[in-house]
N, C-alpha and C positions, 0 to 999 in steps of 0.2 A: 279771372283773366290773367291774374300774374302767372300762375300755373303755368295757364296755355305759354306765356311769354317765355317761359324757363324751356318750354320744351320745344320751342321752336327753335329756340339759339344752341340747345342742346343738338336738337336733328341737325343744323346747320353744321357744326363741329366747331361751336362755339361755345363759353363760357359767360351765363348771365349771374353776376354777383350782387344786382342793383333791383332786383325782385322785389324788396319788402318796401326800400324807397319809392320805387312805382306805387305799390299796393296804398302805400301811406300815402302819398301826394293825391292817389286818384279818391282815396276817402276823403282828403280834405278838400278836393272840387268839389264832389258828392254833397257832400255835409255843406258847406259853404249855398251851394244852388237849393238844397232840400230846405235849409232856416232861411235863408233871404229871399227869394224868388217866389213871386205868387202866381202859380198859372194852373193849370184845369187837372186835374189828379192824372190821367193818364200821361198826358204831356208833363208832365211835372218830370213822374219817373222817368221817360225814356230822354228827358232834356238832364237830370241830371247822373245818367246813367251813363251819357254821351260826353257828358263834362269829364267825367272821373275818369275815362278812359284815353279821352284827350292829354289831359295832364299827367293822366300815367307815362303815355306814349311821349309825351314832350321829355319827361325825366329821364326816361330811355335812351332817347333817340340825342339827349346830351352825351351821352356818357358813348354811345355808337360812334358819334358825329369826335369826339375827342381819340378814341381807339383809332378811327382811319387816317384824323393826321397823326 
């Protein structure tokens, strides 16, 4: 998913430098919901597959939200 994020802001004609902080942050939602969280194996994965990509998109969308002001 970092990937995909790199080459969106690339097609955009933008510069994404905050890639691996994503990737890191959304591992540690991942990891954080996969050890603490007890729920039904499939729901497990796609709940914390939806964490990691939330909190990736938050790390982003910091660092977006500080570039436009």
């Amino acid at each position: 998913m970092a990937g995909l994020g790199v080459g969106v802001t690339f097609r955009a004609g933008l510069f994404n430098i905050g890639a691996q902080g994503q990737a890191v942050w959304g591992a540690i939602g991942a990891a954080y919901v996969g050890f603490t969280w007890h729920l039904p194996p499939v729901v497990h994965l796609l709940v914390a597959v939806a964490v990691g990509l939330v909190l990736g998109a938050v790390w982003g969308a910091l660092a977006g939200f500080l570039k436009a002001k």
